[in-house]
C-alpha positions, 0 to 999 in steps of 0.5 A: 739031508732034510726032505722037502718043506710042505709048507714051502713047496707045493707037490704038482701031478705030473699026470695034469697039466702043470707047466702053466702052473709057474713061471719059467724063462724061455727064449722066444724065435720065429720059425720060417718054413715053406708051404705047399704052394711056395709061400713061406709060413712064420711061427712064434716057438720057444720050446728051442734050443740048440742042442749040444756045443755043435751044429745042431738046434731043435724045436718043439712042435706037433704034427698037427701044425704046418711048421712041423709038416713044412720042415719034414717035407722040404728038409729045412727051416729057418730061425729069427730071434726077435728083438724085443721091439718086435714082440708084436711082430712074433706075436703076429705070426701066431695068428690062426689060419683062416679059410674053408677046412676044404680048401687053402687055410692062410695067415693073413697076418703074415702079409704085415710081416717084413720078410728078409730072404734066407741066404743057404736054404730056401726060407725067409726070416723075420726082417730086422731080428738079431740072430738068424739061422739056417737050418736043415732037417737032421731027425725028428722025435715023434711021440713026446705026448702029441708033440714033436722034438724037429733038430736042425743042422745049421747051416748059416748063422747071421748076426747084427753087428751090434749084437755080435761078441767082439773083444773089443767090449765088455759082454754087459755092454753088447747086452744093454746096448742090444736088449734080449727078448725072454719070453715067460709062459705061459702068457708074460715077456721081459727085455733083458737089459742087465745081466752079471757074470756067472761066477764059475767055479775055478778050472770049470770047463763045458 
């Protein structure tokens, strides 16, 4: 087995910062919690996943952040998966907080957002995005550097129908008729509109 080409590769040290170093395809959503005061709070996150075949997603974040407090203390959270003629809206919701540090610290941005009540938990989505979840709180992992794995379990998922796989048509299909919004950190996204059949081995199974 040949070792690593040094004229190809390039050897980063996981010591520095090296994820802005490269591109890598991520899924971009918008969690909605609930603050102190009973307004909601929407975040763009798209270190997210659902972790493992069942019932259960997570995501990172910090606890310096309100969505990580809001979520620990209510016990729930919601998940928006943006369509991505909505990238300005996700982007919206990553607006800084403004107001005295002594004092109640808002989004003001979230006031342009459209806002659809959640129907199992206490929450709101981003209205119009494509996939919703309703989560509640299962486990946080705390210490992975300063941040945070929170992990969900879900309690009600809503689809769009013209996003929903139906036998009736072909996989390709839902997907060019319902592009899928990737986001590319540290700073790019892209519209998934054509994809192929992942050609798996003959008797793979999950």
């Amino acid at each position: 087995m040949e070792p690593l080409d040094p004229d190809a590769v390039v050897s980063l040290d996981p010591e520095q910062s090296f994820w802005e170093r490269f591109y890598m395809v991520a899924p971009l959503i918008v969690v909605g919690t609930q603050n102190e005061d009973e307004s909601y709070n929407l975040a763009p996150k798209h270190m997210a996943a659902p972790m493992g075949w069942d019932d259960y997603f997570g995501f990172v974040c910090t606890p310096r952040h309100k969505t990580y407090r809001n979520a620990v203390r209510t016990g729930v959270f919601t998940v928006s998966y943006p369509k991505p003629s909505q990238v300005v809206l996700a982007s919206l919701s990553a607006s800084p907080r403004v107001g005295a540090p002594e004092g109640p610290r808002r989004k003001p941005a979230l006031n342009q957002l459209p806002m659809r009540a959640a129907a199992a938990v206490d929450g709101v989505f981003l209205d119009d995005a494509y996939l919703l979840l309703e989560c509640t709180m299962e486990r946080h992992v705390d210490n992975l550097g300063e941040n945070s794995l929170l992990i969900g379990a879900v309690e009600a998922v809503h689809v769009e129908k013209e996003a929903l796989r139906v036998s009736g048509k072909e996989d390709d299909a839902v997907i060019r008729d319902n592009p899928l919004l990737a986001y590319l950190p540290p700073d790019r996204y892209a519209a998934i509109d054509e994809t192929n059949a992942f050609p798996f081995p003959a008797g793979f199974e999950k």
